[in-house]
C-alpha positions as CSV (number, residue, x, y, z in Angstrom):
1,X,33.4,118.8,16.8
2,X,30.2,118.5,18.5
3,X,28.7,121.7,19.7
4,X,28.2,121.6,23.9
5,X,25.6,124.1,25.6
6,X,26.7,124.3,29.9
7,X,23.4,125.3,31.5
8,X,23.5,126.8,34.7
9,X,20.4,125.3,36.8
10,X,18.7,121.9,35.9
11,X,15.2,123.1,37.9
12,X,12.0,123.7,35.9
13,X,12.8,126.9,34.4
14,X,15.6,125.6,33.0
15,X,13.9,122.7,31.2
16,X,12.5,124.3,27.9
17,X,16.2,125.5,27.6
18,X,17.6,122.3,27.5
19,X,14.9,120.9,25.3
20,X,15.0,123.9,22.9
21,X,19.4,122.7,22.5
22,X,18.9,119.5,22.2
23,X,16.5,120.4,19.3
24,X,18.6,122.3,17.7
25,X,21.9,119.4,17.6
26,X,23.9,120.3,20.3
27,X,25.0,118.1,23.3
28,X,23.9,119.6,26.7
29,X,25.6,119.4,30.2
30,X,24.1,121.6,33.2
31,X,24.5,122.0,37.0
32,X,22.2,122.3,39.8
33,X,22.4,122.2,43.5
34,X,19.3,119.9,43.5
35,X,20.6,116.2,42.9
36,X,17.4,115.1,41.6
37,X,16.5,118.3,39.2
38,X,14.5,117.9,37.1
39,X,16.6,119.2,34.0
40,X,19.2,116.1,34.6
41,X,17.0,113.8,32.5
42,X,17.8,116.5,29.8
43,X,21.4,117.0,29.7
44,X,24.3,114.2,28.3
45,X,26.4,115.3,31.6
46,X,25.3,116.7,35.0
47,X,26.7,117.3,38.3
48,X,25.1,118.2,41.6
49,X,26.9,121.5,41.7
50,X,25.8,125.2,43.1
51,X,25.3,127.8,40.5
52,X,27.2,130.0,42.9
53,X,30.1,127.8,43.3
54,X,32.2,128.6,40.3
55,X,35.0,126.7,41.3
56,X,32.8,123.9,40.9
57,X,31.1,124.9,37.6
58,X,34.7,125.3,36.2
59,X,36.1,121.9,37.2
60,X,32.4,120.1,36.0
61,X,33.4,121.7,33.0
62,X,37.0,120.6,32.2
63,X,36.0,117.4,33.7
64,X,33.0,116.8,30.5
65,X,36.2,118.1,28.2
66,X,38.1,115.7,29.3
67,X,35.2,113.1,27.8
68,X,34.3,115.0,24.6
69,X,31.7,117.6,25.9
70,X,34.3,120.8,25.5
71,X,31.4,123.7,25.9
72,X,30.8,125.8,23.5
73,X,28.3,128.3,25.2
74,X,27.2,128.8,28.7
75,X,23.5,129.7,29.6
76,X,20.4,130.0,31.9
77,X,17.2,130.5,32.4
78,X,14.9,132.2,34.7
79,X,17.6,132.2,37.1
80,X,19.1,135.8,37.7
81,X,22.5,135.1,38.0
82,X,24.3,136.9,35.0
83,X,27.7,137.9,36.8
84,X,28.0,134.0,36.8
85,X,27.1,133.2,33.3
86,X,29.5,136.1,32.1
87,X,32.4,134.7,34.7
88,X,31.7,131.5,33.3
89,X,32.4,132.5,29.7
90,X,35.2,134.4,30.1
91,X,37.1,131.8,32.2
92,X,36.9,129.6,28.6
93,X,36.8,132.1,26.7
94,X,32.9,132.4,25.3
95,X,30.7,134.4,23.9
96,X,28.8,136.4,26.8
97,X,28.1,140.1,28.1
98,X,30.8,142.1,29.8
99,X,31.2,141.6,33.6
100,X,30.5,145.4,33.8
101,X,27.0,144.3,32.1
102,X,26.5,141.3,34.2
103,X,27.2,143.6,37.5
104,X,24.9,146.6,35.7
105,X,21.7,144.4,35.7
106,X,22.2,143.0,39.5
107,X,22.0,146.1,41.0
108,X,19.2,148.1,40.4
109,X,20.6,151.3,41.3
110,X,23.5,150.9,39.3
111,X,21.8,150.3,36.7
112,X,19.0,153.1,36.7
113,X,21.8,155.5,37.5
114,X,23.5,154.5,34.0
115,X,19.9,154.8,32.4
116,X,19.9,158.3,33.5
117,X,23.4,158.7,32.2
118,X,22.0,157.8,29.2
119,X,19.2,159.6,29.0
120,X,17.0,156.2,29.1
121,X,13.2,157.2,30.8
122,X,13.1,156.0,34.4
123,X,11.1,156.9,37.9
124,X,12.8,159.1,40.5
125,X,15.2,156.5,42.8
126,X,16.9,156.9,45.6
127,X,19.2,154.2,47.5
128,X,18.6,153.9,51.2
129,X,20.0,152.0,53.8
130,X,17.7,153.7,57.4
131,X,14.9,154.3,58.0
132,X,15.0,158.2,58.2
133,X,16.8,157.8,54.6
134,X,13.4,156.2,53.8
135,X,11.5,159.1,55.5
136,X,13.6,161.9,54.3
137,X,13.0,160.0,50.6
138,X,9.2,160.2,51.0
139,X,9.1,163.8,52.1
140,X,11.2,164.9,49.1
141,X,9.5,162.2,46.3
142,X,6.4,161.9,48.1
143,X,3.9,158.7,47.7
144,X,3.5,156.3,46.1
145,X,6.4,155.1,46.5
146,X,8.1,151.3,45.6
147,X,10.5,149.7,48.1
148,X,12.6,147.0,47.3
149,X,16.3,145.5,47.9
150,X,18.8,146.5,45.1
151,X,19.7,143.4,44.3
152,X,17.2,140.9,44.3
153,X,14.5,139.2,42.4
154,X,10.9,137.4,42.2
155,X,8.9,140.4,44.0
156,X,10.5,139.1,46.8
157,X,10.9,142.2,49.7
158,X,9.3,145.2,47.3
159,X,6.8,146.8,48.9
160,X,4.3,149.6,47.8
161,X,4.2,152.7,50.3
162,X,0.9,154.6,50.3
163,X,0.0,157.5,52.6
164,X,-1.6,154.9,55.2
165,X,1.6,153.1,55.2
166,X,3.4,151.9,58.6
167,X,7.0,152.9,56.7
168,X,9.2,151.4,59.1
169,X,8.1,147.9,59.7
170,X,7.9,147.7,56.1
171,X,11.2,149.0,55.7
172,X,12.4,146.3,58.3
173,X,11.0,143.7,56.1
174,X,12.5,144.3,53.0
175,X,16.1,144.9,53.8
176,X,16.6,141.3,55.0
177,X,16.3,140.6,51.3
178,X,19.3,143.1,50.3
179,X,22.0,141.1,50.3
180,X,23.9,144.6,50.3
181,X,21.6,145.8,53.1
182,X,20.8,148.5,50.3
183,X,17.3,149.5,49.8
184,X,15.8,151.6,46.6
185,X,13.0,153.7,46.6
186,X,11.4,155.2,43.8
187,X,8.5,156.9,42.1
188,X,5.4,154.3,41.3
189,X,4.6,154.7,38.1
190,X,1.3,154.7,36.6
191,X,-0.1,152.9,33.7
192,X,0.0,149.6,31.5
193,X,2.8,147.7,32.6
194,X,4.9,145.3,30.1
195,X,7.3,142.8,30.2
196,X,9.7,142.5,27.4
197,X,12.3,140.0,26.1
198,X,14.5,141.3,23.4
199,X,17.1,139.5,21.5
200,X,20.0,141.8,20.6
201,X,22.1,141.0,17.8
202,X,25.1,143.0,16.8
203,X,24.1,145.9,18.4
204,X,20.1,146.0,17.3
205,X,17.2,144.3,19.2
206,X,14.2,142.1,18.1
207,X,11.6,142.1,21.0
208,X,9.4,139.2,20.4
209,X,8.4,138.8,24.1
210,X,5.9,141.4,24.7
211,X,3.4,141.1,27.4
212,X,0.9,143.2,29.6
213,X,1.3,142.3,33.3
214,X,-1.6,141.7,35.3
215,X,-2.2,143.2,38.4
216,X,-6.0,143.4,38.7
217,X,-5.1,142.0,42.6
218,X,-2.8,143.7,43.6
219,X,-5.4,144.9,46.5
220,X,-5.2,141.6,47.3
221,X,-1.6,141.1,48.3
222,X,-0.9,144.9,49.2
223,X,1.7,146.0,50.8
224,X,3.6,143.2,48.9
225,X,3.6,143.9,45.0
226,X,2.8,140.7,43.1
227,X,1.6,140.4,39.5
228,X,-0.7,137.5,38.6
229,X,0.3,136.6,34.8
230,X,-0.1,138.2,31.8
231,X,-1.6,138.7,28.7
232,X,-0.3,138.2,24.9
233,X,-0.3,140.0,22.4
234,X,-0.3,143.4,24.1
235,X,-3.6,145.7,23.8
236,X,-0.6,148.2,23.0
237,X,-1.4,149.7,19.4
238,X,1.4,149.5,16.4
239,X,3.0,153.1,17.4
240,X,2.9,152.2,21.4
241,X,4.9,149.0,20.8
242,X,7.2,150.3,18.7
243,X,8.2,153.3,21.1
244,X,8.8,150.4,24.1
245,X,10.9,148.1,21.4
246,X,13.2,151.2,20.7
247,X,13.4,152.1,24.0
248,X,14.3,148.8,25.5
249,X,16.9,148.2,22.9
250,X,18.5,151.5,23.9
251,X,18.1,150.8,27.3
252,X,20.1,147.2,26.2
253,X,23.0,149.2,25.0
254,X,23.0,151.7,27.7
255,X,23.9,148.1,30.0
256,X,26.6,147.4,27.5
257,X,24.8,144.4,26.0
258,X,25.2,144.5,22.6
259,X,24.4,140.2,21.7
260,X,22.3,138.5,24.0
261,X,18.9,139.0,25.7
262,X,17.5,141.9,27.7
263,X,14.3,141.3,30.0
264,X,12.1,144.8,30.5
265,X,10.1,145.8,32.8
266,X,8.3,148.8,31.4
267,X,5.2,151.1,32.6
268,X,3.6,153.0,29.6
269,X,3.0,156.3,31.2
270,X,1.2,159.3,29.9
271,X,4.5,161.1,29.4
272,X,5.8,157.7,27.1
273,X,7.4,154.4,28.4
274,X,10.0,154.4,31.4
275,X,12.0,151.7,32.2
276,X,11.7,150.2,35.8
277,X,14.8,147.7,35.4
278,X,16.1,145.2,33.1
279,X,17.5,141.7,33.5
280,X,20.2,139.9,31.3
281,X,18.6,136.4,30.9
282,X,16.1,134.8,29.7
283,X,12.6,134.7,31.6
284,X,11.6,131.6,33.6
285,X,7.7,130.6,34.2
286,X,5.6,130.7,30.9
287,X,6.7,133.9,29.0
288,X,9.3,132.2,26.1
289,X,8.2,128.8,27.0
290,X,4.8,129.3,26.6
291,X,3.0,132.5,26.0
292,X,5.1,133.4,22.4
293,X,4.9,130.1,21.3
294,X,1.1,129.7,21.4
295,X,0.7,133.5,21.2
296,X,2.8,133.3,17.6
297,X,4.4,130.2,16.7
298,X,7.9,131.6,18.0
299,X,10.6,130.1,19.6
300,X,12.9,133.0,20.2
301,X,15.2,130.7,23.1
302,X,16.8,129.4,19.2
303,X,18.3,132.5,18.8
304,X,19.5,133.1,22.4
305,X,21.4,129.2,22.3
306,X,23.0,130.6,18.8
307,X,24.4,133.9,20.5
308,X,25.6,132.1,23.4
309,X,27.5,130.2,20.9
310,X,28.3,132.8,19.2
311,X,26.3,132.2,15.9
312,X,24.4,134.0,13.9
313,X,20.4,134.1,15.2
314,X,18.0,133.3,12.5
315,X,16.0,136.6,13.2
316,X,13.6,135.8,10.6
317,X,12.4,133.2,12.7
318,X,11.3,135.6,14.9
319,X,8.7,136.9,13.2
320,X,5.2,135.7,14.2
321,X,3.2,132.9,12.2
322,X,-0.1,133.8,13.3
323,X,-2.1,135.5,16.3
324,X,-3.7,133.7,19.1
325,X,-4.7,135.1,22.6
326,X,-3.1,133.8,25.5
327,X,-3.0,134.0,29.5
328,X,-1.7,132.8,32.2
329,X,-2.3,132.7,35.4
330,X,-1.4,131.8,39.5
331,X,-3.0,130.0,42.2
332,X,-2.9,131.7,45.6
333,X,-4.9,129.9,48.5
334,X,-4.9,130.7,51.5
335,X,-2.2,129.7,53.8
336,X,-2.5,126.5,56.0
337,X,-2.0,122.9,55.5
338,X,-3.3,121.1,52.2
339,X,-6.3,119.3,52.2
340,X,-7.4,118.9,48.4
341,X,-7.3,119.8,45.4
342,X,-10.5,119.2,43.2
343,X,-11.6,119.9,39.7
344,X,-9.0,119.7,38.0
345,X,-9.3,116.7,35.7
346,X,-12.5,118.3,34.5
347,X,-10.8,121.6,33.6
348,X,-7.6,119.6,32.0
349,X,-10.9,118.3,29.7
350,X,-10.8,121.9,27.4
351,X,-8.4,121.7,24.7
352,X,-7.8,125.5,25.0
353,X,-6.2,124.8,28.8
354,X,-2.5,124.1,27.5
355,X,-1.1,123.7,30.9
356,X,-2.3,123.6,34.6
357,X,0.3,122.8,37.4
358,X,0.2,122.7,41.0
359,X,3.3,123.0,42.7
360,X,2.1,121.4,46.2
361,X,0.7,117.9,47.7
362,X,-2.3,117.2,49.7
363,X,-0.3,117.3,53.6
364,X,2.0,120.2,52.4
365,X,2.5,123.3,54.6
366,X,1.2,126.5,52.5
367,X,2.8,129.8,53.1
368,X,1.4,133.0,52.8
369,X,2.2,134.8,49.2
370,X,5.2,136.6,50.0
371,X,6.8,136.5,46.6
372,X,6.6,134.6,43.5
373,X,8.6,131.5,45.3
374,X,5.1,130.9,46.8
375,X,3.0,130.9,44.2
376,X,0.9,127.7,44.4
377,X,0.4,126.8,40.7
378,X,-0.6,128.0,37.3
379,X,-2.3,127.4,33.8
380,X,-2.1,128.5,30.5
381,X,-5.1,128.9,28.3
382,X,-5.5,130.4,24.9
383,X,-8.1,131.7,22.7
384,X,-9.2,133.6,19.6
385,X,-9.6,136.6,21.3
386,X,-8.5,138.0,24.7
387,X,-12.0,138.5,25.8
388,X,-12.3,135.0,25.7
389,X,-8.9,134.3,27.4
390,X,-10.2,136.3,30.4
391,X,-13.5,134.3,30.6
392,X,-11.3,130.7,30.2
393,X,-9.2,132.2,33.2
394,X,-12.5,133.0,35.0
395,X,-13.7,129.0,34.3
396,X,-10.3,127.6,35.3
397,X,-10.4,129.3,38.9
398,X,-14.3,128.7,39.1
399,X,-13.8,124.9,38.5
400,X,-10.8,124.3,40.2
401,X,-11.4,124.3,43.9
402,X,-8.2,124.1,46.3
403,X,-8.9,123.3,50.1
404,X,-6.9,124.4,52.9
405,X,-6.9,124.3,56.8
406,X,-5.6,126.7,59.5
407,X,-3.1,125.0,61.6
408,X,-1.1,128.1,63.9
409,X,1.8,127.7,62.2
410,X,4.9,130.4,62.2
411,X,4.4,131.1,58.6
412,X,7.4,133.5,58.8
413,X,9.9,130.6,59.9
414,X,7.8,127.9,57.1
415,X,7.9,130.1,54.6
């Protein structure tokens, strides 16, 4: 019988998944809210369905049985909805993480309160929910201090409190982003920070995906934390990495998931590594669909499709086939309406520039940068060295010059 992949989402961080299955044999079917998603001209079967409406995922389902497509694994991503993958799978009976897992990895606190449990390296937390919690927190932790909602994603409401800071306000503005109206504060940690993707196979991880975050503006954005990119590989050395891959494989256990894929968020501090969170999924933007392939020649989304469907991964293909710099990067103008955008079909003339997408028209509204939803656009450029990454970077946002005009808009009610 024909192997079936059910993706949840059809948008453009889904795309790479559904190309990566159709590579690899299998028939594809997906859902998305969006009735013209981009991911539908991917898939055998689609339907205009919610990836929070299970009821609906579950009839789409037994509705592509009933014409061949009986699924044999359920996926996403770059979408953090795990509780819904796992629910998913268990309803027909799939390979996927424990609902305890899925649950684990959506609420932050949860989660770092199990690390701890475990004896996995994190900042001091607390979980708030007034503003004198918040105050009481900052007299006993003291600054800095990062405040975000428990259970949400995409930078969106976290906040970095300094000793300047107007708490409150700040406070005010994160917590409409809880959808628990639950707040966590905890230590800021410095040093490198790294993401991580890890594919965890009968109880041991692989961590291809291994990336230094940028965050040489995050003057620029402050309060708000945003990250702009990444590089690979890591300036990390051999002994460095290798403390982070064992740590967020134990921290992948610690959640319970023993096959699938972890995503890290990890601050090499002078004591050793420390875990901020971890996600169950897949990235979206660039990091699997982008950076590792051109960084190493890996496509490590193979192996996630064949523990979704309960295979075993090739981890041999995980190994890299060579070593190439590459970074990506955002666009963040500044807010108003859209006039132009120029220079860019001279950059797109450098072989090295592997991407460059804008995700707004000439007439659009631009919001300020609040989270990662309002990023403007990005590119992808690669190099022999990382030197020379950073001074491609530096030509891409030289030549590419994007326009905008005031116009006294609410950008709180646009954006």
């Amino acid at each position: 019988m024909d192997r079936t992949l059910l993706v949840l989402g059809a948008g453009s961080d889904q795309v790479f998944l559904m190309k990566t299955a159709r590579s690899m044999g299998l028939r594809v079917i997906a859902v998305d809210m969006n009735p013209r998603a981009r991911g539908f001209a991917f898939a055998d079967e689609y339907a205009p369905v919610s990836t929070g409406d299970f009821d609906g995922i579950v009839s789409f389902a037994e509705h592509c049985a009933l014409r061949g497509h009986r699924i044999s694994g359920v996926m996403t991503m770059g979408s953090d909805i795990p509780e819904m993958v796992a629910s998913v799978a268990a309803r027909f009976g799939l390979p996927g993480i424990a609902l305890e897992s899925a649950s684990l990895a959506k609420d932050k606190y949860a989660m770092k309160a199990r690390f701890l449990e475990k004896e996995i390296p994190v900042p001091q937390f607390r979980k708030i929910f007034t503003p004198e919690e918040l105050r009481l927190t900052v007299r006993e932790l003291g600054l800095p201090l990062v405040l975000k909602p428990v259970d949400s994603s995409g930078s969106r409401g976290v906040f970095l409190l300094e000793r300047h800071s107007d708490i409150e306000p700040l406070f005010e503005k994160s917590k409409p982003y809880s959808r628990s109206g639950a707040l966590l504060a905890e230590e800021y940690l410095k040093g490198l920070q790294i993401s991580t993707e890890t594919i965890m196979s009968r109880s041991k991880g692989v961590t291809p995906g291994f990336a230094d975050r940028n965050y040489d503006d995050l003057g620029r954005f402050l309060p708000q934390i945003m990250e702009n990119g990444g590089w690979v590989p890591s300036s990390l050395n051999e002994r460095e990495r290798e403390e982070v891959e064992a740590l967020v494989e134990r921290a992948s256990l610690a959640l319970g998931i023993t096959d699938g894929v972890t995503k890290g968020d990890v601050v090499m501090t002078a004591e050793g590594p420390k875990i901020i969170e971890m996600a169950a999924r897949l990235s979206g933007g660039d990091f699997c669909e982008s950076l590792v392939p051109l960084s190493a020649g890996v496509n490590y989304v193979k192996a996630a499709v064949s523990i979704a469907l309960g295979e075993e991964p090739d981890l041999s293909g995980l190994r890299p086939k060579f070593s190439k710099a590459v970074v990506n990067r955002y666009f963040f103008p500044p807010p108003g309406r859209l006039i132009s955008i120029e220079g860019a079909e001279e950059i797109r003339r450098h072989d090295w520039l592997k991407k460059l997408e804008f995700w707004y028209s000439p007439g659009d509204l631009i919001p300020p940068a609040l989270s990662h939803a309002h990023r403007f656009g990005v590119f992808v450029a690669v190099a022999d060295t990382r030197e020379e990454a950073d001074e491609r970077a530096r030509l891409v946002y030289e030549t590419v010059r994007i326009r905008t005009e005031p116009t006294g808009t609410d950008y709180a009610k646009a954006s």
